[in-house]
C-alpha positions in Angstrom: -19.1 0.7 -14.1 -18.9 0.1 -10.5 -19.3 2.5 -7.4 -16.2 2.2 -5.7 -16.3 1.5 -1.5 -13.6 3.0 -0.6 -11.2 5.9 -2.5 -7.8 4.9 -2.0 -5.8 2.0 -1.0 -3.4 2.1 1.7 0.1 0.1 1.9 2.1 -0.2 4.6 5.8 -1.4 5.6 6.2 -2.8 9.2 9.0 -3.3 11.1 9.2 -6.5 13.2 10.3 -5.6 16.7 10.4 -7.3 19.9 8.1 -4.5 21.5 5.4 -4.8 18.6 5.3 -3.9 15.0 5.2 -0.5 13.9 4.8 1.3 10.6 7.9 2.8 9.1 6.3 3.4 5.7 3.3 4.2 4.0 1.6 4.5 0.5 -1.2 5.1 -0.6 -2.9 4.2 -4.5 -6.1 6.6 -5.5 -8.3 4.3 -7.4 -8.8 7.7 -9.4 -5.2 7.2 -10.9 -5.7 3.2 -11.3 -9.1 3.1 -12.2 -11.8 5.2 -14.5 -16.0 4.6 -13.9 -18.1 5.7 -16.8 -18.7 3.9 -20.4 -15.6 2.8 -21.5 -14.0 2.9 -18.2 -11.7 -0.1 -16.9 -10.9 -1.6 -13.3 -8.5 -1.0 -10.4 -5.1 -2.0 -12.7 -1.4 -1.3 -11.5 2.2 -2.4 -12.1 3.9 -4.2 -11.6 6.6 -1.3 -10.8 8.2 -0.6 -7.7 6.8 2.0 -4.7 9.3 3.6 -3.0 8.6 4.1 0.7 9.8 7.4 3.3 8.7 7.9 6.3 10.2 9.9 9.6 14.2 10.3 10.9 15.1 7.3 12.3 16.3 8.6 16.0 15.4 5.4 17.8 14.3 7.5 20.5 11.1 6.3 22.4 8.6 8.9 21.4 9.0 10.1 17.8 7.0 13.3 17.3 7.7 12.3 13.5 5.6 9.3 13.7 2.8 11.1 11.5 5.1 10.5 8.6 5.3 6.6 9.0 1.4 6.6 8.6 1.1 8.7 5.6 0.0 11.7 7.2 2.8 13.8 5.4 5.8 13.4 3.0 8.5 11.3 4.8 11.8 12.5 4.7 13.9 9.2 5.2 14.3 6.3 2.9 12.7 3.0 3.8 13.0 1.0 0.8 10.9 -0.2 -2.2 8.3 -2.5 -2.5 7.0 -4.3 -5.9 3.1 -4.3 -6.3 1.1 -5.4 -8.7 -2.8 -5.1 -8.4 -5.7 -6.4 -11.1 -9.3 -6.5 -10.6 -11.4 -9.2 -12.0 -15.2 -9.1 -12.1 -17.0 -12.6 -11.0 -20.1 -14.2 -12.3 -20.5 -16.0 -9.5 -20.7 -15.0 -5.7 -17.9 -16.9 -3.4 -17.3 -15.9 -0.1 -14.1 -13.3 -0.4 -10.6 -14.2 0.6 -10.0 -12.3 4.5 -6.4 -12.1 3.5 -4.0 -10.6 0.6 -2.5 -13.3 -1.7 1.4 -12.8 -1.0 3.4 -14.2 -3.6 7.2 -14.7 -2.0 9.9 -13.1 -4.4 13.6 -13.4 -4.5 15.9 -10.9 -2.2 16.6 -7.8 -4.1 19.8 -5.9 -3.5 
């Protein structure tokens, strides 16, 4: 059906800081899980459900030798919080120039 760029899609949860932003949380969604190729295949379709997020011990030291975990690069160990995605892929007839960012719909504060 289509040949796919890319293999995964990544997701991440910054934390705004006066320093910089850094990554406290990672996902990642396999377009094998969301997706099939072949005949009667379908397109990159998820949710909407909630992702929950981990990532390293929060030590507020300055180096974190955890810091792999933020990125995804192993199973975090400390709760970061959840996250409510939604993803649908739409073939076009015609060929427009392609958004450069994500569509971010606001939502109300969930507790």
């Amino acid at each position: 059906m289509f040949p796919p760029l890319c293999q995964r899609i990544k997701i991440q949860l910054r934390e705004s800081d006066t320093v910089g932003d850094t990554v406290i949380g990672t996902h990642f969604l396999d377009l094998s899980t969301i997706s099939h190729d072949g005949d009667k295949g379908f397109l990159p379709t998820f949710g909407p459900a909630f992702v929950h997020l981990y990532g390293s011990t929060r030590d507020y030291s300055i180096i974190d030798e955890h810091s792999t975990l933020n990125d995804g690069l192993g199973e975090g160990v400390s709760y970061r919080g959840k996250i409510l995605i939604a993803l649908k892929a739409d073939i076009s007839d015609t060929i427009d120039t392609a958004p450069s960012e994500v569509e971010v719909e606001p939502t109300q504060n969930y507790k």
